[in-house]
C-alpha positions as CSV (number, residue, x, y, z in Angstrom):
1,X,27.2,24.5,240.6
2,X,28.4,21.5,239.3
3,X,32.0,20.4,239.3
4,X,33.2,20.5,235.8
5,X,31.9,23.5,235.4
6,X,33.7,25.1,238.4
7,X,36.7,23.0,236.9
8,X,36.5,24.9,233.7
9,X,36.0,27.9,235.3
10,X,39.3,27.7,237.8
11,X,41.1,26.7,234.7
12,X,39.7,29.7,233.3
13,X,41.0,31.8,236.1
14,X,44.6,30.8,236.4
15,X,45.1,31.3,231.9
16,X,43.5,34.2,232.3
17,X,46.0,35.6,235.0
18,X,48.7,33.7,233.5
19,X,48.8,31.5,236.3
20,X,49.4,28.8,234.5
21,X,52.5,30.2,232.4
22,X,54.0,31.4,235.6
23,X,53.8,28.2,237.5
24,X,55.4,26.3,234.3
25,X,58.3,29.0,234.2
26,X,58.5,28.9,238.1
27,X,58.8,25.0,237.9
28,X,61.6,25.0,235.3
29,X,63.3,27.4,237.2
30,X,62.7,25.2,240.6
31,X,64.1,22.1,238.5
32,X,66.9,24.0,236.9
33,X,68.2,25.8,240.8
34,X,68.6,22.3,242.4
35,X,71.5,21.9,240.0
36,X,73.8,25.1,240.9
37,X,73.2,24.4,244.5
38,X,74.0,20.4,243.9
39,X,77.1,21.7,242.2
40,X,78.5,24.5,244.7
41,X,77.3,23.6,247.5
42,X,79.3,21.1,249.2
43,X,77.2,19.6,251.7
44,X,74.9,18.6,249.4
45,X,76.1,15.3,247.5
46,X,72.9,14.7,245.4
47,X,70.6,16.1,243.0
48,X,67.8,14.3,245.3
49,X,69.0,16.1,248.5
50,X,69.5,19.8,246.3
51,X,65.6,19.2,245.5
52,X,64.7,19.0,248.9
53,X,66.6,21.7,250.2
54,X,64.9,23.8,247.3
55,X,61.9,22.2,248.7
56,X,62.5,23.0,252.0
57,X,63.8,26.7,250.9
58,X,60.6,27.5,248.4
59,X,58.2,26.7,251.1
60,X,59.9,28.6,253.8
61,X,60.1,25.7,255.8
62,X,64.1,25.5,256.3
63,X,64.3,22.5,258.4
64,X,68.0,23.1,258.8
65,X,69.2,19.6,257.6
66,X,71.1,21.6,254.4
67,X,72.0,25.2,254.2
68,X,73.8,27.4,251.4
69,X,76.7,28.5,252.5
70,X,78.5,29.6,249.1
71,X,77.6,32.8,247.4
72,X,75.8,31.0,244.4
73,X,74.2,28.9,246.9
74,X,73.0,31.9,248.4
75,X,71.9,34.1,245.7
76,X,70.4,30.7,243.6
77,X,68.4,30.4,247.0
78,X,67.3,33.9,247.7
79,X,66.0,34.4,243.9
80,X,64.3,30.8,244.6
81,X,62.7,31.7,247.6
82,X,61.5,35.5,246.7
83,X,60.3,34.2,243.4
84,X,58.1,30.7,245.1
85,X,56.6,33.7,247.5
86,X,55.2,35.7,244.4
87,X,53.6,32.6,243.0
88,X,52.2,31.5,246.3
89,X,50.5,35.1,246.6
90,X,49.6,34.7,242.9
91,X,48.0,31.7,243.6
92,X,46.3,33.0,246.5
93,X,45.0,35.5,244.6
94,X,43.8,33.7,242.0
95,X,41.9,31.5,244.0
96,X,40.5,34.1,246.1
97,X,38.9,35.9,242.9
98,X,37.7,32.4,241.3
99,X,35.7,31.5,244.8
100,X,34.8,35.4,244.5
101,X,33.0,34.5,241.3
102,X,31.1,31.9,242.6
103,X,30.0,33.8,245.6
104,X,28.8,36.8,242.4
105,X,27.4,33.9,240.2
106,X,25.3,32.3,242.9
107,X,24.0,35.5,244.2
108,X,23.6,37.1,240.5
109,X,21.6,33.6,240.1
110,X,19.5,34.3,243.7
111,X,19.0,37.8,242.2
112,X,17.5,36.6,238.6
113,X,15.0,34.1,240.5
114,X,13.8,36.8,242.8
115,X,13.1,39.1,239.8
116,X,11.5,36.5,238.1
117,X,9.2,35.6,240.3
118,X,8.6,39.8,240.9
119,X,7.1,39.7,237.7
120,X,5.1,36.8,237.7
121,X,3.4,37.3,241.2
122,X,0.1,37.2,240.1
123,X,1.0,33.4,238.7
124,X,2.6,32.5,241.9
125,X,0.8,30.1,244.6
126,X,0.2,30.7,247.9
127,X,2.9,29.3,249.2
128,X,5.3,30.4,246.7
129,X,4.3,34.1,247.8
130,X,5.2,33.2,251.4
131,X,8.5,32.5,250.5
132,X,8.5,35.4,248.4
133,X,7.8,37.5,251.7
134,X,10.4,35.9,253.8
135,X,13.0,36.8,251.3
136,X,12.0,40.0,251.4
137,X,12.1,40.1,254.9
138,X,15.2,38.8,255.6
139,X,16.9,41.0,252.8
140,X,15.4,44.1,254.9
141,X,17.3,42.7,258.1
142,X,20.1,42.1,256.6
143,X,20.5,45.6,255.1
144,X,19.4,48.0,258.6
């Protein structure tokens, strides 16, 4: 399958599971939750070091060097961190489905040749039937 066509396809997948409206709101809403915690939390001194202990929140990585320790802080964090969760799964989701579609596509594809050449046996060489027979062969292992 070629690459702008799985491209366009991905694309695809993440407008039509909104995907790509959810990460836009979810990035505003990581941009705009650095600045409570910058201003009410008061070991954190810069917007720079608010976006990295968002960063460090959203990913569940925590590496300890900032925590909320005010109730804002807190609750700006929790939401933060419950909401990045929800798009990771999304994301995993929607990526799961979109490789799911190749998987369909390529055996859908697999499918149509085999059928084709079922109906044109008679115009089929020698060594075209062979492989035929293989096929046939190995799709009878594969289902017993």
């Amino acid at each position: 399958m070629k690459k702008k066509k799985m491209r366009r396809m991905l694309k695809r997948a993440f407008q039509t599971a909104g995907a790509d409206k959810i990460l836009g709101a979810y990035l505003i809403w990581f941009f705009v939750a650095a600045i409570p915690i910058w201003i009410f939390e008061p070991n954190i001194k810069t917007y720079l070091d608010s976006l990295w202990f968002c960063f460090a929140s959203a990913t569940s990585i925590g590496y300890g060097d900032f925590a909320a320790v005010t109730p804002v802080g807190r609750i700006v964090t929790v939401i933060l961190t419950v909401y990045s969760i929800a798009v990771i799964a999304i994301f995993t989701a929607v990526i799961t489905s979109f490789f799911m579609d190749i998987a369909r596509l390529k055996k859908n594809d697999s499918i149509g040749k085999f059928i084709d050449d079922l109906e044109h046996l008679p115009e089929l060489s020698k060594e075209e039937l062979e492989e035929l027979s293989k096929k046939v062969k190995e799709f009878n292992k594969k289902s017993k």
